[in-house]
C-alpha positions in Angstrom: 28.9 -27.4 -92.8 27.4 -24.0 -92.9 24.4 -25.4 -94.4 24.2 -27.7 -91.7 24.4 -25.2 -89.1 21.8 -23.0 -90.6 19.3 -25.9 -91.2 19.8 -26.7 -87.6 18.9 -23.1 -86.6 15.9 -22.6 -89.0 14.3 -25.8 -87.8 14.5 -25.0 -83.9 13.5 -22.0 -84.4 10.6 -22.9 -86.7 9.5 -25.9 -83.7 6.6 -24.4 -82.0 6.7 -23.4 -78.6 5.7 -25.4 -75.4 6.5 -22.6 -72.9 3.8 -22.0 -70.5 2.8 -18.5 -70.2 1.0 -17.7 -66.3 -2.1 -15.5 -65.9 -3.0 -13.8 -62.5 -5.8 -12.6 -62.0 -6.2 -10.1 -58.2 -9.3 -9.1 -56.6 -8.8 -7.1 -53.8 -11.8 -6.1 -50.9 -9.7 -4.2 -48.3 -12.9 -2.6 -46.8 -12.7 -3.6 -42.9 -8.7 -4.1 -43.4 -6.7 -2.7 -41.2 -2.8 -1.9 -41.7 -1.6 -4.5 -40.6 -3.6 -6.6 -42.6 -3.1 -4.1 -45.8 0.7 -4.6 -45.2 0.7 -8.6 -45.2 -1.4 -8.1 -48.6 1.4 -6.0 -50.1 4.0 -8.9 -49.4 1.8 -11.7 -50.6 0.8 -9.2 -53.6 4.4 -8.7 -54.7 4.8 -12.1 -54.6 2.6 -12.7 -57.4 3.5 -10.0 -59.5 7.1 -11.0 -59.3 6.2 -14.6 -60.7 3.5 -13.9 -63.2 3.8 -13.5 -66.7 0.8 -11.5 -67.3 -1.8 -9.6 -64.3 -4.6 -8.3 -64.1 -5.7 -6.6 -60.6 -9.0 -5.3 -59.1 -9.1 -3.4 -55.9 -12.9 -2.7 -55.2 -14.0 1.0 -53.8 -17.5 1.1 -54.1 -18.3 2.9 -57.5 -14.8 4.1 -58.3 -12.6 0.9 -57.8 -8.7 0.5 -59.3 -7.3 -1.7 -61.7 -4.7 -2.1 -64.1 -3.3 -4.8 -66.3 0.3 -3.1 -66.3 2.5 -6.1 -64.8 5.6 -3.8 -64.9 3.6 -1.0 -62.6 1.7 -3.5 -60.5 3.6 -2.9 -57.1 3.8 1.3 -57.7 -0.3 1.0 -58.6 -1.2 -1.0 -55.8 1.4 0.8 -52.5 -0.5 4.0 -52.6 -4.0 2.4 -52.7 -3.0 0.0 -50.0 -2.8 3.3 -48.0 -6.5 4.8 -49.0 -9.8 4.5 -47.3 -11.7 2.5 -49.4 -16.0 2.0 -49.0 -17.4 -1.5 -49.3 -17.6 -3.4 -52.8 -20.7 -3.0 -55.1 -20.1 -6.5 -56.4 -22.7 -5.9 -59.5 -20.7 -3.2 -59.9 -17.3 -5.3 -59.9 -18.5 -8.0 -62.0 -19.6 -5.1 -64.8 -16.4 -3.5 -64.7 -14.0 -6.3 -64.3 -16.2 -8.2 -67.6 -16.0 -4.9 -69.4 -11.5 -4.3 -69.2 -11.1 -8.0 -69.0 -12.9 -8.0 -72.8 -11.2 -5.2 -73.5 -7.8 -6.5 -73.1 -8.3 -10.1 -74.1 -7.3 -10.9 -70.9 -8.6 -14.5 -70.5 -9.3 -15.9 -73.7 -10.1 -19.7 -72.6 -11.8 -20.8 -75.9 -8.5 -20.7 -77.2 -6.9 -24.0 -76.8 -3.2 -22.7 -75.6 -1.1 -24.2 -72.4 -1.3 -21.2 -70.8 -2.8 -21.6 -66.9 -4.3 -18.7 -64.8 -4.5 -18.7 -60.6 -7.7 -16.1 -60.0 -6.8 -14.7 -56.5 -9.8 -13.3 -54.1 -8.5 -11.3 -51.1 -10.7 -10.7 -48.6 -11.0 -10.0 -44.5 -11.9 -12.7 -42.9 -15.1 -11.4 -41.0 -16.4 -10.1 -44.8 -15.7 -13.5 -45.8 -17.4 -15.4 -43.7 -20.7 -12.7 -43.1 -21.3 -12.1 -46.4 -23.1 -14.3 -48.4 -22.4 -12.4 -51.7 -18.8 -13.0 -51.5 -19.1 -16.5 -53.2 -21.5 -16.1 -55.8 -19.5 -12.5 -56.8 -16.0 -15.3 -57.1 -18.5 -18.4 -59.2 -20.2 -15.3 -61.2 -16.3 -14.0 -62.4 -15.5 -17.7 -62.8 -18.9 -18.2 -64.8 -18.6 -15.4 -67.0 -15.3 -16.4 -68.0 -15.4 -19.3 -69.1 -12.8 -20.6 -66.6 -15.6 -23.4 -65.1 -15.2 -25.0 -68.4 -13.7 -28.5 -67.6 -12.7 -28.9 -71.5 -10.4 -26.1 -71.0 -6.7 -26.9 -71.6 -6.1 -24.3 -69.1 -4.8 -25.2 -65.7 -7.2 -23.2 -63.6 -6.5 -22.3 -59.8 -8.9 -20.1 -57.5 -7.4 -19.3 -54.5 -8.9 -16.8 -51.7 -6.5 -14.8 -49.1 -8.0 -14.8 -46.4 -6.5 -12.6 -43.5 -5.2 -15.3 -40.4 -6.9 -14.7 -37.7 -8.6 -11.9 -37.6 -12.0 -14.0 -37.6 -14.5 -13.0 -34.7 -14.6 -16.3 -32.7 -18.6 -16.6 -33.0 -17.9 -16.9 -36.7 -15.2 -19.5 -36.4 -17.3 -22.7 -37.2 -19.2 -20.8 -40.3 -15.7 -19.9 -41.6 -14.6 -23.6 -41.3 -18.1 -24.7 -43.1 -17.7 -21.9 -46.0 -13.8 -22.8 -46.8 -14.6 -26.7 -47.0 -17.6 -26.3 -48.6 -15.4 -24.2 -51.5 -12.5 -26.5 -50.9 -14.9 -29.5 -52.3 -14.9 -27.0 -55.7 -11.3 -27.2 -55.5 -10.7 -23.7 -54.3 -7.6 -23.6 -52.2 -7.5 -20.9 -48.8 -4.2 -19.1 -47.9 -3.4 -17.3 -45.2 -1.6 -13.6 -45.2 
């Protein structure tokens, strides 16, 4: 009977595996964010962090921008930035820095064929959105160089940009409805905060 019992064990525990392990990747432009907006962030943020398995976050500050891939800090890295003056990105910049840690850390290694899916969040002001037209090739060009437009992925892939409710100037209200649906045909999915 002890045999039995230990040849049960060995073989469930020999079974591979099906868990799902979740990625989250955060980029964060909090230039022309204003507390209010910086506080919403910091709910929806912890949000995240509370569900995800593994995190990696970007907050962009010009040359000198914050990240970590320390799940178990995320919320104590992220309060005391949500409360600093931060300059507009550099989004070369970004993409360099946010391709060199993510190869450092192995982050995102979709050429491994694992269950494993990853959400890639873009915050951004709403205004910023919608005026600049470098905000959405900077979010295809850290898709691209990732490898996470790859349709043979196994991956389950989700790109979803915060954008702060409205705060949108009202002159900018029909390009902001032509951007998101225009990115929503991509399958990229909008949320307010």
């Amino acid at each position: 009977m002890v045999k039995l019992y230990l040849s049960l064990f060995l073989i469930l525990f020999s079974i591979p595996s099906f868990s799902q392990s979740k990625l989250d990747f955060v980029y964060m432009d909090l230039e022309g964010c204003n507390k209010d907006c910086r506080k919403a962030i910091e709910i929806d943020f912890s949000s995240i962090a509370q569900h995800s398995d593994s995190l990696f976050i970007y907050v962009s500050n010009g040359v000198n921008p914050f990240f970590t891939n320390d799940k178990g800090n995320a919320l104590i890295f992220i309060e005391p930035i949500l409360r600093k003056q931060v300059v507009s990105p550099i989004f070369s910049d970004d993409m360099e820095q946010i391709n060199d840690a993510l190869s450092a850390i192995n982050f995102i290694d979709l050429t491994v064929d694992s269950k494993d899916s990853i959400d890639f969040h873009f915050y951004f002001e709403s205004n910023r959105f919608v005026k600049s037209r470098k905000v959405e090739s900077f979010i295809k060009e850290v898709l691209l160089t990732n490898n996470s437009m790859d349709k043979t992925s196994s991956k389950t892939k989700r790109v979803i940009i915060h954008l702060k409710k409205f705060q949108v100037d009202s002159k900018y209200n029909l390009d902001l409805k032509n951007k998101k649906n225009k990115l929503k045909e991509n399958g990229y999915v909008f949320r307010g905060f």
